[in-house]
PDBQT receptor file of N, H, CA, C and O in Angstrom, charges set to zero:
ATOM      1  N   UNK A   1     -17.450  66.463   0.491  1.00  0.00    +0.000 N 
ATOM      2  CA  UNK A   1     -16.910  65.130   0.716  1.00  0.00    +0.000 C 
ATOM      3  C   UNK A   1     -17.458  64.606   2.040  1.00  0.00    +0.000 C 
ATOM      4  O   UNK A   1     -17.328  65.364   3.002  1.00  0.00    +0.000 OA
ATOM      5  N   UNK A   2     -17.946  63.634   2.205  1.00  0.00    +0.000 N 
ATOM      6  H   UNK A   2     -18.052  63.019   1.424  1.00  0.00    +0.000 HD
ATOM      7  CA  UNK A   2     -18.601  62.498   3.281  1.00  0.00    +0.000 C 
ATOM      8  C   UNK A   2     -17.605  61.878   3.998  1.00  0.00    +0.000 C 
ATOM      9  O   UNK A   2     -17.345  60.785   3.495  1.00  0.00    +0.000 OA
ATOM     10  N   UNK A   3     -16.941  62.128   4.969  1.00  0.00    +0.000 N 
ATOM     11  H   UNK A   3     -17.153  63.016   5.378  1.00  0.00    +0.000 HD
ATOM     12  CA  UNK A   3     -15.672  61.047   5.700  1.00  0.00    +0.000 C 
ATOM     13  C   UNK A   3     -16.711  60.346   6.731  1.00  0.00    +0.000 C 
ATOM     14  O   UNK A   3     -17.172  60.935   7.709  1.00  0.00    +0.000 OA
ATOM     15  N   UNK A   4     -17.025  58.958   6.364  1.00  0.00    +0.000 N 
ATOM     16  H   UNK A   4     -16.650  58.480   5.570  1.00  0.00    +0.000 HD
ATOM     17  CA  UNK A   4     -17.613  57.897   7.584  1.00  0.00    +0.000 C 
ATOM     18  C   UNK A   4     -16.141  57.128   8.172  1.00  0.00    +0.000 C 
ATOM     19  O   UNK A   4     -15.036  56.889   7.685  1.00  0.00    +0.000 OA
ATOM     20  N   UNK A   5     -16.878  56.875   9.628  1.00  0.00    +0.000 N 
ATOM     21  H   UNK A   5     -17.776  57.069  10.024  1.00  0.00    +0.000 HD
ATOM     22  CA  UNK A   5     -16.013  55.752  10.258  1.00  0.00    +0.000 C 
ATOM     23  C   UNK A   5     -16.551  54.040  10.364  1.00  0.00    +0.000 C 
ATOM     24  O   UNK A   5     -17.647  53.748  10.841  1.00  0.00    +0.000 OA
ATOM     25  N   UNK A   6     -15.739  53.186   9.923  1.00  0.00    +0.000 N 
ATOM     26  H   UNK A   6     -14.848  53.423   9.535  1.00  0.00    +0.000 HD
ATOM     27  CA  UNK A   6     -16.277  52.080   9.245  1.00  0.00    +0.000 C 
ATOM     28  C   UNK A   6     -15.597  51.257  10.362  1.00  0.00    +0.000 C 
ATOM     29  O   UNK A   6     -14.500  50.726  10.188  1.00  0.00    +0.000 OA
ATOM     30  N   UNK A   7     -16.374  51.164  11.646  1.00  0.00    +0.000 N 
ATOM     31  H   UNK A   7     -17.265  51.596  11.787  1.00  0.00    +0.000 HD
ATOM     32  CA  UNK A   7     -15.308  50.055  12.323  1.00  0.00    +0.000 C 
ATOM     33  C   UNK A   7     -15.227  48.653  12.255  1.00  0.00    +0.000 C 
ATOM     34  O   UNK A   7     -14.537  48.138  13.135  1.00  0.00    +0.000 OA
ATOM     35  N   UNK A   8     -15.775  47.875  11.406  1.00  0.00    +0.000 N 
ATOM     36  H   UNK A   8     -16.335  48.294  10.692  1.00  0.00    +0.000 HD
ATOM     37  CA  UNK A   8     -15.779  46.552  10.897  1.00  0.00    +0.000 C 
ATOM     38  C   UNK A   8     -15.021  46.685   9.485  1.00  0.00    +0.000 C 
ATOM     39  O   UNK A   8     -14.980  45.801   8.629  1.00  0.00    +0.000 OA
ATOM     40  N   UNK A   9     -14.540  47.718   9.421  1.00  0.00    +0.000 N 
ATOM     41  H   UNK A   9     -14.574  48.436  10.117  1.00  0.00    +0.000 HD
ATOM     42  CA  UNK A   9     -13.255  47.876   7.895  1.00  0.00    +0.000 C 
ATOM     43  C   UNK A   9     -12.065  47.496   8.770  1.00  0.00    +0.000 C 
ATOM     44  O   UNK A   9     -11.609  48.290   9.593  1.00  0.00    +0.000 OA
ATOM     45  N   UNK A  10     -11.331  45.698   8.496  1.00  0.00    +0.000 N 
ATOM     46  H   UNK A  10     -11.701  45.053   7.828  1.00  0.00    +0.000 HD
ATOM     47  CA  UNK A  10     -10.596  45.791   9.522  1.00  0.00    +0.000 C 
ATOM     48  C   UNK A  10      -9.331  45.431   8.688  1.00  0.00    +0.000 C 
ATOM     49  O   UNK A  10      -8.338  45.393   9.414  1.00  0.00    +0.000 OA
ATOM     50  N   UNK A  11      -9.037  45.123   7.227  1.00  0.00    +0.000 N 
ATOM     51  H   UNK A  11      -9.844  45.154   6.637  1.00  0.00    +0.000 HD
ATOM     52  CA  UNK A  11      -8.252  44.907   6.255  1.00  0.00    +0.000 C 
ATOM     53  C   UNK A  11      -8.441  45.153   5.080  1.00  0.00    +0.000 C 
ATOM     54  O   UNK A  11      -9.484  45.653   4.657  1.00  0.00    +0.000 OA
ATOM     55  N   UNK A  12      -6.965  44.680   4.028  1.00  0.00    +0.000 N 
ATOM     56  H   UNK A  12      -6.118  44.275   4.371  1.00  0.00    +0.000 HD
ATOM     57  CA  UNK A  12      -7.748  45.163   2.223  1.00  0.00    +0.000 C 
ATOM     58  C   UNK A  12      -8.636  44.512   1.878  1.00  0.00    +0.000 C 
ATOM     59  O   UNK A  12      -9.401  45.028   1.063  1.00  0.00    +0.000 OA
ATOM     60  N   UNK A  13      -8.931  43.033   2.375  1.00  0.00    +0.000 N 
ATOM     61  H   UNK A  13      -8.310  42.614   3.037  1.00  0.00    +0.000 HD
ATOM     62  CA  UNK A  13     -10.654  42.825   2.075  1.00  0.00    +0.000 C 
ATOM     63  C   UNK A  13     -11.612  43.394   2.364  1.00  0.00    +0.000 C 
ATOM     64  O   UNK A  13     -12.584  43.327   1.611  1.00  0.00    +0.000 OA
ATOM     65  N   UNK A  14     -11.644  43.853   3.086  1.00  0.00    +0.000 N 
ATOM     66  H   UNK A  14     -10.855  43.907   3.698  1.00  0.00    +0.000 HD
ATOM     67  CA  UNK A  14     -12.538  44.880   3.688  1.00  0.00    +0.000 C 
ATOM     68  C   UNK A  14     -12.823  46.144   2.563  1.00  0.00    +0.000 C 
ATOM     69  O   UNK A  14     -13.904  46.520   2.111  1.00  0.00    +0.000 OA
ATOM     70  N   UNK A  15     -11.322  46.701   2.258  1.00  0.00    +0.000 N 
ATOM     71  H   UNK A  15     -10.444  46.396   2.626  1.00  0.00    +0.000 HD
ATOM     72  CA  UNK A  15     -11.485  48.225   1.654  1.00  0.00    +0.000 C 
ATOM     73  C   UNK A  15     -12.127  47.736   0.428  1.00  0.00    +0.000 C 
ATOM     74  O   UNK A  15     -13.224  48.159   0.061  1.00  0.00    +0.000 OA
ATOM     75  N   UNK A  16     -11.267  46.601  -0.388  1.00  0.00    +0.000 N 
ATOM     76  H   UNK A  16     -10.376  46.257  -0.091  1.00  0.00    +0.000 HD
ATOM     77  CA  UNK A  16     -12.478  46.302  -1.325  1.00  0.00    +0.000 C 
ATOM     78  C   UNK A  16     -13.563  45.778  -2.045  1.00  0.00    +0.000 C 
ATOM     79  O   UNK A  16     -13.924  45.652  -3.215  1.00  0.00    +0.000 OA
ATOM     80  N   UNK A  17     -14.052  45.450  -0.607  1.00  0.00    +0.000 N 
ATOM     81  H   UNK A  17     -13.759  45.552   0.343  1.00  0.00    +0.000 HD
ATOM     82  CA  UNK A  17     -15.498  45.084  -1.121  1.00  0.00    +0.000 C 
ATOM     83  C   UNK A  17     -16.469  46.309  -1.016  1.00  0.00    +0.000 C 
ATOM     84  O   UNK A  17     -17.453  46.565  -1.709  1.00  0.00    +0.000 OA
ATOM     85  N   UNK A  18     -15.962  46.953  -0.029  1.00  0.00    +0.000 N 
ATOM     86  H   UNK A  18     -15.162  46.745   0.534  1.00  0.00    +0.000 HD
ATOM     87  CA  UNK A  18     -16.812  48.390   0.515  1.00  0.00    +0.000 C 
ATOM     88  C   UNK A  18     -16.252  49.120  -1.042  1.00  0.00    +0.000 C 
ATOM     89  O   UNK A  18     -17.107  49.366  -1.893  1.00  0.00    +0.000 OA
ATOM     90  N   UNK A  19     -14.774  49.433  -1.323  1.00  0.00    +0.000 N 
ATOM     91  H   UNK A  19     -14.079  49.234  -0.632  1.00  0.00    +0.000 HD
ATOM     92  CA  UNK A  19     -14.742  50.027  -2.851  1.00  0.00    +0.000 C 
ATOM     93  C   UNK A  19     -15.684  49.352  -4.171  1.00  0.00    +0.000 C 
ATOM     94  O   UNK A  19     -15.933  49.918  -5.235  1.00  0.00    +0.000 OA
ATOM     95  N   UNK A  20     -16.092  48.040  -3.762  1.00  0.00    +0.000 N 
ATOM     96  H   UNK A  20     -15.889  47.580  -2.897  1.00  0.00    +0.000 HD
ATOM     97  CA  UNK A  20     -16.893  47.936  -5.075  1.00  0.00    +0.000 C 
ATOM     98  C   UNK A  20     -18.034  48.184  -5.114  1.00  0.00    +0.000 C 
ATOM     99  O   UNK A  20     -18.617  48.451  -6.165  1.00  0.00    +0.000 OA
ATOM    100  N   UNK A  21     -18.682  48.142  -3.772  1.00  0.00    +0.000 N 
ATOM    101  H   UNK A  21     -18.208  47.925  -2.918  1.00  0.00    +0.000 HD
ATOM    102  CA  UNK A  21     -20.026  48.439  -3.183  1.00  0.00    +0.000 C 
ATOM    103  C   UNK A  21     -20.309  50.099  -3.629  1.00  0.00    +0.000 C 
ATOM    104  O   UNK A  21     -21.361  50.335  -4.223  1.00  0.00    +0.000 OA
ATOM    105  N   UNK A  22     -19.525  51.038  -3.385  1.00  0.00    +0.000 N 
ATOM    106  H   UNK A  22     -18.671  50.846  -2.902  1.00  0.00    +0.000 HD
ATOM    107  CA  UNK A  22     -19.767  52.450  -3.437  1.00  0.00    +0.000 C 
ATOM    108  C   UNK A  22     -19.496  52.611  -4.980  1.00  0.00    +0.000 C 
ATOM    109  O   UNK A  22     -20.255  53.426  -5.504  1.00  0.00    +0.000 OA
ATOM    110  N   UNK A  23     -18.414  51.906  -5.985  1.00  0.00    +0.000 N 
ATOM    111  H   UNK A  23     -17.797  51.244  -5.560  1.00  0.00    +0.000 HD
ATOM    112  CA  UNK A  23     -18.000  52.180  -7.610  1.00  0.00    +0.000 C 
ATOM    113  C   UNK A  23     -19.332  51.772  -8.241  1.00  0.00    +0.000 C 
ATOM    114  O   UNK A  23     -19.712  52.184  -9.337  1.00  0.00    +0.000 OA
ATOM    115  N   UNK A  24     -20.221  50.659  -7.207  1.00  0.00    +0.000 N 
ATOM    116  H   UNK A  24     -19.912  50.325  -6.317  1.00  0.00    +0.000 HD
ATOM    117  CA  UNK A  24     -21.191  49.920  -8.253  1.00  0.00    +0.000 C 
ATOM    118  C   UNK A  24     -22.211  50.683  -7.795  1.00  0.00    +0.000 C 
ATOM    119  O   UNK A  24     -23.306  50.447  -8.304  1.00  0.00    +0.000 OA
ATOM    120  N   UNK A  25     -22.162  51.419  -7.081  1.00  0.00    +0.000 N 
ATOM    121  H   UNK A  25     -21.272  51.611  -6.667  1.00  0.00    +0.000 HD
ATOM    122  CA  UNK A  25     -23.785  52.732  -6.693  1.00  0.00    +0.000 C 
ATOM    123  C   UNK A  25     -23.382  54.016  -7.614  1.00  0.00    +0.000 C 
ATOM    124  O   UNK A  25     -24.159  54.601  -8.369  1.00  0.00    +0.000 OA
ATOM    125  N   UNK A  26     -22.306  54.266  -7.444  1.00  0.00    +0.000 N 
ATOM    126  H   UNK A  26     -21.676  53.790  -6.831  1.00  0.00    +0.000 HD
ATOM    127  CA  UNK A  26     -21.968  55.657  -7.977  1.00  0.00    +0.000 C 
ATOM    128  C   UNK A  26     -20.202  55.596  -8.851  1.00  0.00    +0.000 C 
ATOM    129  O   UNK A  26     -19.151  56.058  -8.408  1.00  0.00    +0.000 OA
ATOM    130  N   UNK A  27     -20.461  54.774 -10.329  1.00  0.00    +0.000 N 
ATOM    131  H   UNK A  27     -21.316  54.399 -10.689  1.00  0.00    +0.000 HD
ATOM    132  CA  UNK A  27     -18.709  54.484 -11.026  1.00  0.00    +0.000 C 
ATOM    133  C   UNK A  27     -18.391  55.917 -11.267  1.00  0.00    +0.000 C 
ATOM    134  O   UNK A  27     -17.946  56.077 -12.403  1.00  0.00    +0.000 OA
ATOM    135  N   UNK A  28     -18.465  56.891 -10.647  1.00  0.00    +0.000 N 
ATOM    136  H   UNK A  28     -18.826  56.761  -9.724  1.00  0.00    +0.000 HD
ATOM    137  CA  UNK A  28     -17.488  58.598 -11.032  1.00  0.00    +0.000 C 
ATOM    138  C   UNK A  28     -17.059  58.381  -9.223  1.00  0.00    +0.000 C 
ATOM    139  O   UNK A  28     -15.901  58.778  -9.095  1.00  0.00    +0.000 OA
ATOM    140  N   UNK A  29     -17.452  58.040  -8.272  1.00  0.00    +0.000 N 
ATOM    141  H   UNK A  29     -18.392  57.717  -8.376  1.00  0.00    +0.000 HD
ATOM    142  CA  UNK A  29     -17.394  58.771  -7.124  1.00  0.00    +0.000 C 
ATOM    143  C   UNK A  29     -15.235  58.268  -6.779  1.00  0.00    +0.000 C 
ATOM    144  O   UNK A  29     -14.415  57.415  -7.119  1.00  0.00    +0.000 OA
ATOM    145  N   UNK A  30     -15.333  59.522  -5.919  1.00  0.00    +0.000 N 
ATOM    146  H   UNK A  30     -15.999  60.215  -5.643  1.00  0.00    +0.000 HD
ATOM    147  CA  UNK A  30     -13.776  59.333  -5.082  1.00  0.00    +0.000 C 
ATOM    148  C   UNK A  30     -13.812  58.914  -4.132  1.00  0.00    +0.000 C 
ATOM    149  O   UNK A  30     -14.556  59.367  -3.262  1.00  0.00    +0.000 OA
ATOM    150  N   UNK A  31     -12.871  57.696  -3.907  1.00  0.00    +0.000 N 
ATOM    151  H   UNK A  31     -12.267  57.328  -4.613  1.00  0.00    +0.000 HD
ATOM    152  CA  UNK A  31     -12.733  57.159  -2.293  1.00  0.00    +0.000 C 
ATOM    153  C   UNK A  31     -11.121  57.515  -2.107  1.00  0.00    +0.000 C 
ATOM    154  O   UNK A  31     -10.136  57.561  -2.844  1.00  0.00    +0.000 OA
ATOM    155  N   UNK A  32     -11.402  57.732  -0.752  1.00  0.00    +0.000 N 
ATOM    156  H   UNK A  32     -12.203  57.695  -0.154  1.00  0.00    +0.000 HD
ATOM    157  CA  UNK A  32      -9.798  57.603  -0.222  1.00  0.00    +0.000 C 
ATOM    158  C   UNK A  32     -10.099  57.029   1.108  1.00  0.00    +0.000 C 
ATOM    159  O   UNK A  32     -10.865  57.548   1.920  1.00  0.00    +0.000 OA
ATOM    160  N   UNK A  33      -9.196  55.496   1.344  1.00  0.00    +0.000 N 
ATOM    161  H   UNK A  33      -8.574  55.074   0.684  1.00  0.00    +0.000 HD
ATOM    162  CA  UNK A  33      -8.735  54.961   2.451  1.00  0.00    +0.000 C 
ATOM    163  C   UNK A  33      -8.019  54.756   3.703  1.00  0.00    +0.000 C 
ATOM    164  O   UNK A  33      -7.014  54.045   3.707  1.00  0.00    +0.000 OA
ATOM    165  N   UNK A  34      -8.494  55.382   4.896  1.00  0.00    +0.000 N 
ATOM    166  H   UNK A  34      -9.310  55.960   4.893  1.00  0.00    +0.000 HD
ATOM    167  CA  UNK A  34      -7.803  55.162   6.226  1.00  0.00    +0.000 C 
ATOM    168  C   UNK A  34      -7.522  54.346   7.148  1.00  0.00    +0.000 C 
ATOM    169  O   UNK A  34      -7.603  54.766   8.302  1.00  0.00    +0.000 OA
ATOM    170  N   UNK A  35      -7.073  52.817   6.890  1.00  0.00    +0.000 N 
ATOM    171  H   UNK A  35      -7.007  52.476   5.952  1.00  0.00    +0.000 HD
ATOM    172  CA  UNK A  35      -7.579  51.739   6.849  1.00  0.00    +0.000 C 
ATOM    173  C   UNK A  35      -7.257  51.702   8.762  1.00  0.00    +0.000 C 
ATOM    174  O   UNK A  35      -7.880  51.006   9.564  1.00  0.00    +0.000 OA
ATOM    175  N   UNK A  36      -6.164  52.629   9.071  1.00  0.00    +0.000 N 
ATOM    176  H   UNK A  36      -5.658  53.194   8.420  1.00  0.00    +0.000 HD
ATOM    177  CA  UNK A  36      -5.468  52.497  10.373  1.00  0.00    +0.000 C 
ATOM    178  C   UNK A  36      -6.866  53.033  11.499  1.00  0.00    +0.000 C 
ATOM    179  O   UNK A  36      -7.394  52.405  12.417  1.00  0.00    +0.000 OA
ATOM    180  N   UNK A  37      -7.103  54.181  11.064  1.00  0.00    +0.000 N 
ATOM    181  H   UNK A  37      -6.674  54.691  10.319  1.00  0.00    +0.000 HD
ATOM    182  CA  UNK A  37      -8.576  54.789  11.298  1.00  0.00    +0.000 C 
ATOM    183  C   UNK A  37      -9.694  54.555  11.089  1.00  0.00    +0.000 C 
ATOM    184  O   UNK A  37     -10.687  55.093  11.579  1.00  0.00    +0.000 OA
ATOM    185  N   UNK A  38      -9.597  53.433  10.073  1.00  0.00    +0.000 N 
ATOM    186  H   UNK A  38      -8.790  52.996   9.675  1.00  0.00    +0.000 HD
ATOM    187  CA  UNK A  38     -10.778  52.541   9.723  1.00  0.00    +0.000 C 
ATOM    188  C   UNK A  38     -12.124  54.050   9.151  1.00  0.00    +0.000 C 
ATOM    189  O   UNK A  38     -13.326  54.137   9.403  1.00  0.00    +0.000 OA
ATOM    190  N   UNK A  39     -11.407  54.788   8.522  1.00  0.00    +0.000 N 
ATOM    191  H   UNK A  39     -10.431  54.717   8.317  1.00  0.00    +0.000 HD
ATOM    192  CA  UNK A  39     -12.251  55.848   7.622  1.00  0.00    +0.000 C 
ATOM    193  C   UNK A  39     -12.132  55.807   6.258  1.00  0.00    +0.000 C 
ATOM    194  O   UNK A  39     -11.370  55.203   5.504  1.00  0.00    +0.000 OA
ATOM    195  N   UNK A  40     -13.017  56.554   6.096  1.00  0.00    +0.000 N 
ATOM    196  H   UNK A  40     -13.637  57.045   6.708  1.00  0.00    +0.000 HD
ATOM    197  CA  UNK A  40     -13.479  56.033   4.331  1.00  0.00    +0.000 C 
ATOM    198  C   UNK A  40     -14.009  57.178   3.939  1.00  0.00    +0.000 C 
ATOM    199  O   UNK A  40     -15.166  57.382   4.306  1.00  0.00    +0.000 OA
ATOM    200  N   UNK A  41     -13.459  58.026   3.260  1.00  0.00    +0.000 N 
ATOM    201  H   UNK A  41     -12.519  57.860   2.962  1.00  0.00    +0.000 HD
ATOM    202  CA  UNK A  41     -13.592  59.724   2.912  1.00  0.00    +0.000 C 
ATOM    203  C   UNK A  41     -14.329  59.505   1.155  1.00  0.00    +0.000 C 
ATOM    204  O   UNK A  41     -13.429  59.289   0.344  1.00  0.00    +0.000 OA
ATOM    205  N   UNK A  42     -15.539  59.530   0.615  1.00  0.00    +0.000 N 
ATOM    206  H   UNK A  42     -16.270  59.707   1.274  1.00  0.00    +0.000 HD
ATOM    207  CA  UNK A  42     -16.294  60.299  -0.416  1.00  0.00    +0.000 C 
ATOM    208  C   UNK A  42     -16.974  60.751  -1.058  1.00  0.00    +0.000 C 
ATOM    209  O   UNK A  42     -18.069  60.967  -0.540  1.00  0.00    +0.000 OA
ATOM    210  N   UNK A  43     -16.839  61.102  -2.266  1.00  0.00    +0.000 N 
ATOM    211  H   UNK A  43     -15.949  60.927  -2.687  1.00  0.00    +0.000 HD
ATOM    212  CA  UNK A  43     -17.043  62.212  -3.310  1.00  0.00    +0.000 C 
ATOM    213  C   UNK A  43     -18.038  61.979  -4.123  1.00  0.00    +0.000 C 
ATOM    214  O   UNK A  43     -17.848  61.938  -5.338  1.00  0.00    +0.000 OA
ATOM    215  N   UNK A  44     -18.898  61.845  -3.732  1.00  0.00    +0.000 N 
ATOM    216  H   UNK A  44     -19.053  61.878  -2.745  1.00  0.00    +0.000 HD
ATOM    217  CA  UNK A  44     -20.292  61.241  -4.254  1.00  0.00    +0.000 C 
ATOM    218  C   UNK A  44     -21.540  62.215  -4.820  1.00  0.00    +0.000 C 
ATOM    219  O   UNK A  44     -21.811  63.292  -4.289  1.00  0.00    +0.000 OA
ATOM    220  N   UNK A  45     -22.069  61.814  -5.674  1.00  0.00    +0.000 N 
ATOM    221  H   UNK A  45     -21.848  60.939  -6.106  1.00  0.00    +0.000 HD
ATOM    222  CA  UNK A  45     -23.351  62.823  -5.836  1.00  0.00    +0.000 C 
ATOM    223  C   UNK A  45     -24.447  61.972  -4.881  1.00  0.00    +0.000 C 
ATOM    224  O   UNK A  45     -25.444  62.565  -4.471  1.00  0.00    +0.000 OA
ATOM    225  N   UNK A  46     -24.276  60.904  -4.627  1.00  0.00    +0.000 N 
ATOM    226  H   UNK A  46     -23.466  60.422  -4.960  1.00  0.00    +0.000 HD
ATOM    227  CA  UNK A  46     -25.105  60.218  -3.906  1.00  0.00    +0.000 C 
ATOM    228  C   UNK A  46     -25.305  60.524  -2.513  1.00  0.00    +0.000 C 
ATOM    229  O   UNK A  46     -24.236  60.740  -1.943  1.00  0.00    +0.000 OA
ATOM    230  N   UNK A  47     -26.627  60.641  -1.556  1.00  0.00    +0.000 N 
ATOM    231  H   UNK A  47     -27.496  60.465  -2.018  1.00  0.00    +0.000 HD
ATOM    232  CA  UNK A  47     -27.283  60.946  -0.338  1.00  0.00    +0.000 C 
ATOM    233  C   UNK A  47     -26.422  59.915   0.657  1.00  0.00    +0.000 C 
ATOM    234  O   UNK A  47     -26.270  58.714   0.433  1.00  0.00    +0.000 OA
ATOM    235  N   UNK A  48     -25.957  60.558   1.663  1.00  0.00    +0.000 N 
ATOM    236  H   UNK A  48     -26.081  61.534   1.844  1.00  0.00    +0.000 HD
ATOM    237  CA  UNK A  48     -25.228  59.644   2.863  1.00  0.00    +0.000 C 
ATOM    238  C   UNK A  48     -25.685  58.765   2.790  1.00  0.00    +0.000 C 
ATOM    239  O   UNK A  48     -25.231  57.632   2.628  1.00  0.00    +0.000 OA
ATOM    240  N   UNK A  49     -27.612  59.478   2.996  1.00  0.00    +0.000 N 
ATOM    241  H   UNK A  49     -27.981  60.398   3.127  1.00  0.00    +0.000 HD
ATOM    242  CA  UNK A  49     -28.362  57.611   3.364  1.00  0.00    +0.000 C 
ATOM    243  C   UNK A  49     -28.192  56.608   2.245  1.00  0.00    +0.000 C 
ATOM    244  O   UNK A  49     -27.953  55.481   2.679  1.00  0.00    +0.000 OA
ATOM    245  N   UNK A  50     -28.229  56.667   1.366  1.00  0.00    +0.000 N 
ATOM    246  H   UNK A  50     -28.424  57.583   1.013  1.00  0.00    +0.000 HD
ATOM    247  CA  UNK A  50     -27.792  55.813   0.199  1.00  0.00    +0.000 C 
ATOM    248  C   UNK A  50     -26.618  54.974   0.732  1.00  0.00    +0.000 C 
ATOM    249  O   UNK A  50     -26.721  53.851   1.224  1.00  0.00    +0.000 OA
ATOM    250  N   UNK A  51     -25.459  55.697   0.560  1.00  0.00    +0.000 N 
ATOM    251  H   UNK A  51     -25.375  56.610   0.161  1.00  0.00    +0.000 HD
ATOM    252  CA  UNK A  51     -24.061  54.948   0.872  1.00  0.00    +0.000 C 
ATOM    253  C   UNK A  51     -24.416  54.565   2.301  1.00  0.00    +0.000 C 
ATOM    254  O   UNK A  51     -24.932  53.455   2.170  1.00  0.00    +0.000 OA
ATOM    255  N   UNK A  52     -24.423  54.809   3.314  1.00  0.00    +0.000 N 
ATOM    256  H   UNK A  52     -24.004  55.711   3.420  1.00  0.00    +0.000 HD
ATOM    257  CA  UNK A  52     -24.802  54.053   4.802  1.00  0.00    +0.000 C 
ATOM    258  C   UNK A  52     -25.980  53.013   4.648  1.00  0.00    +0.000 C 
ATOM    259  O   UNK A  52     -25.974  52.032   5.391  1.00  0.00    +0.000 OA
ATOM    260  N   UNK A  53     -27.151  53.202   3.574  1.00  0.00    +0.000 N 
ATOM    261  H   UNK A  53     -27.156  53.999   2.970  1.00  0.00    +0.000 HD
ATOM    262  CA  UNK A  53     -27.747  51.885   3.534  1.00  0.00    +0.000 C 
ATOM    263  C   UNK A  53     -26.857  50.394   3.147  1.00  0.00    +0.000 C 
ATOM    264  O   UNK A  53     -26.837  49.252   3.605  1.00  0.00    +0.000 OA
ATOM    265  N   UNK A  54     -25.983  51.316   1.760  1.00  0.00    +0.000 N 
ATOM    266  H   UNK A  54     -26.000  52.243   1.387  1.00  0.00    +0.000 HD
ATOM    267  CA  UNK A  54     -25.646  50.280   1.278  1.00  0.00    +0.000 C 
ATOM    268  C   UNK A  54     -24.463  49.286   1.793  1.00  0.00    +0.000 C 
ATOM    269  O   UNK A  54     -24.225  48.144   1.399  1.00  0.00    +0.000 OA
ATOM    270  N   UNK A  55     -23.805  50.035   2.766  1.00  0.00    +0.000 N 
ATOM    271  H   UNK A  55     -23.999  50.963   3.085  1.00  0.00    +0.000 HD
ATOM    272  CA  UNK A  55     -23.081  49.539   3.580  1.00  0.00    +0.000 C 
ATOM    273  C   UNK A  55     -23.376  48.281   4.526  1.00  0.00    +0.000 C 
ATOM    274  O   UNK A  55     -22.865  47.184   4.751  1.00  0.00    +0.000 OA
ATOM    275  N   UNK A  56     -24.443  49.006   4.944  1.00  0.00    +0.000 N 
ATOM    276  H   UNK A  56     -24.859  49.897   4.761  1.00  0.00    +0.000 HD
ATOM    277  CA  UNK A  56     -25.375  48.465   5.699  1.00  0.00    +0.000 C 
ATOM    278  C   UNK A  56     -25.459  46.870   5.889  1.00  0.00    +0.000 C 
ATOM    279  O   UNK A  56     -25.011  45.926   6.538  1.00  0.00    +0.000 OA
ATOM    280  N   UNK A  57     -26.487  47.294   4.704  1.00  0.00    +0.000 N 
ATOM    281  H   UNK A  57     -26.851  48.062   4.176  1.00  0.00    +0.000 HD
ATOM    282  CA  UNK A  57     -26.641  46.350   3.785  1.00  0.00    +0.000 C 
ATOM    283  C   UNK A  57     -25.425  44.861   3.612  1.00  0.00    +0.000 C 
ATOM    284  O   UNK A  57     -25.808  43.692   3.576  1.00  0.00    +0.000 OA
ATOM    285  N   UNK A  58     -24.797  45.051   3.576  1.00  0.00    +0.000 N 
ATOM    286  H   UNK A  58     -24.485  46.001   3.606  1.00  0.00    +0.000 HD
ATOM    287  CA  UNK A  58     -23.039  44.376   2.992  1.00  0.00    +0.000 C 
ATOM    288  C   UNK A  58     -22.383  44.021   4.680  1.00  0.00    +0.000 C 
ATOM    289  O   UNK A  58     -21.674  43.064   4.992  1.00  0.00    +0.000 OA
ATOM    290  N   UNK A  59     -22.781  44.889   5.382  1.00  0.00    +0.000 N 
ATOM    291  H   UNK A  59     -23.357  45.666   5.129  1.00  0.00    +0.000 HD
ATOM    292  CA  UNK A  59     -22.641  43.920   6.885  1.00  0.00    +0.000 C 
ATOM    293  C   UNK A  59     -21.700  45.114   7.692  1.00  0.00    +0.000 C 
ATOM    294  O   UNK A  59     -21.582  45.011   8.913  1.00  0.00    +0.000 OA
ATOM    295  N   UNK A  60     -21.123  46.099   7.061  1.00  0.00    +0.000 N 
ATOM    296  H   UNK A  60     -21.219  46.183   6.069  1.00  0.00    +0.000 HD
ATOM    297  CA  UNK A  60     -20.716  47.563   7.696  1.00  0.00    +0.000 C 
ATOM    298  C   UNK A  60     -21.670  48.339   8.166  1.00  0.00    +0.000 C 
ATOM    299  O   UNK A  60     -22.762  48.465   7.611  1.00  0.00    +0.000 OA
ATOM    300  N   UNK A  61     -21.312  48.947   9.282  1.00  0.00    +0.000 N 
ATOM    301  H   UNK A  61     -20.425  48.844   9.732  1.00  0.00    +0.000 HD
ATOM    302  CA  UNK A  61     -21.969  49.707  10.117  1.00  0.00    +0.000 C 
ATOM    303  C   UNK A  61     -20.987  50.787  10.004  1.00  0.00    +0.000 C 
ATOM    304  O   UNK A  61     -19.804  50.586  10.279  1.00  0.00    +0.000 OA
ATOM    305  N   UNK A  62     -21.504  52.129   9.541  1.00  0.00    +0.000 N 
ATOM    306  H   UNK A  62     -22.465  52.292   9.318  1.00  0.00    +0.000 HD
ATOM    307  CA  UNK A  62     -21.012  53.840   9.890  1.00  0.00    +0.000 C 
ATOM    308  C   UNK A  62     -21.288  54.322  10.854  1.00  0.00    +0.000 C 
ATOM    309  O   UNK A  62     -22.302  54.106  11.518  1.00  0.00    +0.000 OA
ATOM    310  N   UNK A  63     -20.508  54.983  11.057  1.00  0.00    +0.000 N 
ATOM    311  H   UNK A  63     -19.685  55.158  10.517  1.00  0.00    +0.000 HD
ATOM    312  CA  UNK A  63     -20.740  56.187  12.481  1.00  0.00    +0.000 C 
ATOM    313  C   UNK A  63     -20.219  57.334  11.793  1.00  0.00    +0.000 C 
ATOM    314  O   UNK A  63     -20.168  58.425  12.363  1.00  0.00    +0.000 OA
TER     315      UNK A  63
């Protein structure tokens, strides 16, 4: 499991656009939301760099 810190995840708009962004790269993967911690824990067969591009991409920055 991949736990990134998403500090521009700053509400539920936030969680789901980033949830549709990661369902529409990978529809099996698990997310779970830390919205207080602004973390984003998952379960992906997909390469970090993948999900951190695609983030990216969408205007989130990981650490």
């Amino acid at each position: 499991m991949l736990t990134l810190t998403v500090p521009d995840m700053t509400c539920g708009h936030c969680v789901g656009v980033i949830s549709g962004i990661l369902t529409g790269l990978d529809p099996d993967c698990e997310l779970n939301f830390e919205l207080a911690s602004r973390k984003v824990s998952i379960s992906s067969t997909l390469p970090r760099e993948d999900i951190v591009e695609a983030l990216s991409d969408a205007g989130y920055s990981c650490e």
